[in-house]
VEXLO-705743 format. One record per residue: x negated, y, z negated of N, C-alpha, C in turn; residue number from 1. Coordinates in nm, 4 decimals. Example, Ala and Ser with C-alpha at 12.3 -4.5 7.8 and 13.67 -1.06 7.14 Angstrom:
residues 2
       n.px       n.py       n.pz      ca.px      ca.py      ca.pz       c.px       c.py       c.pz    nr
    -1.3190    -0.5690    -0.7800    -1.2300    -0.4500    -0.7800    -1.3200    -0.3300    -0.7800     1
    -1.2850    -0.2250    -0.7080    -1.3670    -0.1060    -0.7140    -1.2900     0.0030    -0.7870     2
END
This chain:
residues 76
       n.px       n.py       n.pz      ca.px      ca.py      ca.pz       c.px       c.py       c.pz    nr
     1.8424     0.7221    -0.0256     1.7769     0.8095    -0.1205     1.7951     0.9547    -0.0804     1
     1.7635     0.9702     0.0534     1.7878     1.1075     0.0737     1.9487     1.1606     0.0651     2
     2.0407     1.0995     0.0878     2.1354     1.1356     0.0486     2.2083     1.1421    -0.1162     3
     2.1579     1.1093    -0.1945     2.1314     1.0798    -0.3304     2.0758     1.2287    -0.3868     4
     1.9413     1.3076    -0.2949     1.8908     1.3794    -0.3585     1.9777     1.5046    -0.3476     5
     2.0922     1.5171    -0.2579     2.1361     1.6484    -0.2147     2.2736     1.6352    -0.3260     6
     2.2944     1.5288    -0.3739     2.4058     1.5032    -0.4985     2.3568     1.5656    -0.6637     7
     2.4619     1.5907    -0.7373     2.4365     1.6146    -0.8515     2.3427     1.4667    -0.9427     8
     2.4602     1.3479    -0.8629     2.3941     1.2456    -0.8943     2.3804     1.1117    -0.8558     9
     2.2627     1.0628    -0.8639     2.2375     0.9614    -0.7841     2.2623     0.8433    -0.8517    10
     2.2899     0.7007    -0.7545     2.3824     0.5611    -0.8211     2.2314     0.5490    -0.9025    11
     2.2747     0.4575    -1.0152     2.2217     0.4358    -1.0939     2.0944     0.3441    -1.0740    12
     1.9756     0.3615    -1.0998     1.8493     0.3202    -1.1022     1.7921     0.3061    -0.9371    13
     1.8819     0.3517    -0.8454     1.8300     0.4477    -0.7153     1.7030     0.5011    -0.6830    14
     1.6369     0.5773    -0.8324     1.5061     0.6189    -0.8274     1.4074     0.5232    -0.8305    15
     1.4078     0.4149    -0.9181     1.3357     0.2796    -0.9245     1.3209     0.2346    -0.8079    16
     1.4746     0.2331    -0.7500     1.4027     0.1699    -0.6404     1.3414     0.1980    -0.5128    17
     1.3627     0.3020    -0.4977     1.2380     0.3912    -0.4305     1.1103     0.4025    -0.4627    18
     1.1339     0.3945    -0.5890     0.9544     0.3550    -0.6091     0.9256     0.2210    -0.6018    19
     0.9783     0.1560    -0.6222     0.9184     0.0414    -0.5996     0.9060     0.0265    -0.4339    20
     1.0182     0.0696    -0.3950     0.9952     0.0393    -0.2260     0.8397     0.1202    -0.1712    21
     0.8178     0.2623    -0.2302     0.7476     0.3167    -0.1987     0.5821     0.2760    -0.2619    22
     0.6177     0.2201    -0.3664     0.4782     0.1546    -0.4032     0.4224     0.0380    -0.3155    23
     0.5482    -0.0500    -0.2648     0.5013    -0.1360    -0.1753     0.4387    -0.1033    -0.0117    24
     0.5180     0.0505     0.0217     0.4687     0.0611     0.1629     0.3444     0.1574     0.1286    25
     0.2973     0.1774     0.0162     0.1303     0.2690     0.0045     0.0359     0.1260    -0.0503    26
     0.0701     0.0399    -0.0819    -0.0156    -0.0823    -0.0820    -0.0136    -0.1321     0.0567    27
     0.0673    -0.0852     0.2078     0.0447    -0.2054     0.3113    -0.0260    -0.1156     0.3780    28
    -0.0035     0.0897     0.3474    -0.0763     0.1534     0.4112    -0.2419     0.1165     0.3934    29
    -0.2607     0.1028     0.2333    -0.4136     0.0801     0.1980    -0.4638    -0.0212     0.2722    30
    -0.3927    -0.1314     0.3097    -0.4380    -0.2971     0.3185    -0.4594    -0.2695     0.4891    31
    -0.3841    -0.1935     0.5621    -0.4312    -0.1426     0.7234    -0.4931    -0.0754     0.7220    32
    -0.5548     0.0866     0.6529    -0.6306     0.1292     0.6864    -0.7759     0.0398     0.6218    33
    -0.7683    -0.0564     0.5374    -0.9019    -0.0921     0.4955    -0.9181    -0.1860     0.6223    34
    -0.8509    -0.2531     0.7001    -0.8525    -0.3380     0.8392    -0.9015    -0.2642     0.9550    35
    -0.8149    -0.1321     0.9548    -0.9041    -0.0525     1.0342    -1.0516    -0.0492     1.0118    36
    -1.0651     0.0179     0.8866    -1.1999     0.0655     0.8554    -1.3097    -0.0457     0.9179    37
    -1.2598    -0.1181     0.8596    -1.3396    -0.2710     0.8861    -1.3795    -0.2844     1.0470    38
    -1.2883    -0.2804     1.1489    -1.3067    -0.3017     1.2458    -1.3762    -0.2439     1.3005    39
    -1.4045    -0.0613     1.2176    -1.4332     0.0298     1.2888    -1.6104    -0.0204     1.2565    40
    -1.6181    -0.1035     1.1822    -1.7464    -0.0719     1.0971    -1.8264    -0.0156     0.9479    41
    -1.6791     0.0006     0.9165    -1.6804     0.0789     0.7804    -1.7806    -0.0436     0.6984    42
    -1.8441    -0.0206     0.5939    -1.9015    -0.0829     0.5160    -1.8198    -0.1293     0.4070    43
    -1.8400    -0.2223     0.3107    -1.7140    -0.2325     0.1514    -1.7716    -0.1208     0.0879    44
    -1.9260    -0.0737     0.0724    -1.9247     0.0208     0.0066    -1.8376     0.1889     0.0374    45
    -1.8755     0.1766     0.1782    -1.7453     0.2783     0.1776    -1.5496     0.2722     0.1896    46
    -1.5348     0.1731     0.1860    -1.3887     0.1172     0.1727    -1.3917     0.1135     0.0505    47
    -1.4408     0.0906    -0.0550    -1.4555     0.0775    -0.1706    -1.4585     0.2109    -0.2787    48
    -1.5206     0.3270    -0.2452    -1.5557     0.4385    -0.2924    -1.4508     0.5097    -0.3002    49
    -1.3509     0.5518    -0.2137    -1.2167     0.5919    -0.2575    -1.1114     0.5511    -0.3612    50
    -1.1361     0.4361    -0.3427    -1.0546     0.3633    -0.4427    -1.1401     0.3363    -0.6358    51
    -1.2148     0.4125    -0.6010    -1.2901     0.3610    -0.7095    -1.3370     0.2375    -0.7556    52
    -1.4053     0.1792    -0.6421    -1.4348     0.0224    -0.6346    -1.5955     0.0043    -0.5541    53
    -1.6554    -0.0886    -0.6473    -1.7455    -0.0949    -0.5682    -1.7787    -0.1752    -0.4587    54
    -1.8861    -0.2097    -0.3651    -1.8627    -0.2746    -0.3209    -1.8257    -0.4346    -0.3185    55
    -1.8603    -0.5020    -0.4267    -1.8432    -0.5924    -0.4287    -1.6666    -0.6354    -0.4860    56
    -1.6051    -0.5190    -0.5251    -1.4564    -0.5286    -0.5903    -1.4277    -0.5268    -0.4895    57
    -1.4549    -0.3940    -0.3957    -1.3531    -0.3300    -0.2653    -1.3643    -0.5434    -0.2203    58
    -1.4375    -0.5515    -0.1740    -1.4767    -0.6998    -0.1014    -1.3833    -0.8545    -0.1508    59
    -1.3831    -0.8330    -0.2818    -1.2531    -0.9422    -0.3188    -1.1733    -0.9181    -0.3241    60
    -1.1091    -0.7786    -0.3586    -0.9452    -0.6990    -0.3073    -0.8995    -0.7389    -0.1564    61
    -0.9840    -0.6991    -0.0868    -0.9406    -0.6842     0.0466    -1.0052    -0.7652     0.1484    62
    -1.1193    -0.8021     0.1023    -1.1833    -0.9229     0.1411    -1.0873    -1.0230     0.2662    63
    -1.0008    -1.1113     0.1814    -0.8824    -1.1385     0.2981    -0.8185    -1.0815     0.3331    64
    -0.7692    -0.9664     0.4026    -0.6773    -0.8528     0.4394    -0.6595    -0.8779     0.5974    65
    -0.5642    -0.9295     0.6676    -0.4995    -0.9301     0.7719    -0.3973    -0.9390     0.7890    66
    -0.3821    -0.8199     0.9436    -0.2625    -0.7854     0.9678    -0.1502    -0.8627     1.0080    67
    -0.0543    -0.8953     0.9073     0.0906    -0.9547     0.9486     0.1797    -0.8901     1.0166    68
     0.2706    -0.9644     1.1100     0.4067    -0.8830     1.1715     0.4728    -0.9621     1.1719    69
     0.5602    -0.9572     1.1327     0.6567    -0.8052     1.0315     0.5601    -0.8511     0.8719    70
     0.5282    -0.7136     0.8249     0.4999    -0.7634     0.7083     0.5967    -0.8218     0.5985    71
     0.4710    -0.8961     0.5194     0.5718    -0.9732     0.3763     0.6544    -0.8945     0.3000    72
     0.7879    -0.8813     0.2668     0.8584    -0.8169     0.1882     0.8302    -0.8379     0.0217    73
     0.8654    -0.7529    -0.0187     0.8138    -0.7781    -0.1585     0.9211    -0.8814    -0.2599    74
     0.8767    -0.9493    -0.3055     0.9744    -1.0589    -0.4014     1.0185    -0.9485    -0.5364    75
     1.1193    -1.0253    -0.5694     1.2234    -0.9399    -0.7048     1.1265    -0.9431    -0.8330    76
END
């Protein structure tokens, strides 16, 4: 991608897939820092409040949230 951006033009649908790649690594950022939070003590109501969720949403979103290695890649 970064070499793409310094071109007049980039291979075709290149941008897609950067977003999609990039949508997937700000969903694994959310899903660790809500693991953090958790560990730290955070409450769902406050894991929840950023996201615009209350506590009982934040709680079935993320509710099961543990950390994999290597994380799951995203399917097509």
């Amino acid at each position: 991608m970064v070499d793409a951006v310094g071109h007049e033009r980039a291979e075709a649908g290149l941008h897609s897939i950067a977003a999609a790649d990039f949508r997937h690594l700000s969903g694994e950022l959310v899903r660790c820092a809500v693991i953090a939070d958790r560990e730290a003590g955070a409450t769902w109501e406050q894991i929840g409040r950023p996201h615009g969720l209350s506590a009982d949403a934040a709680r079935a979103r993320y509710g099961r949230a543990r950390l994999l290695w290597p994380p799951p890649t995203p399917k097509d």
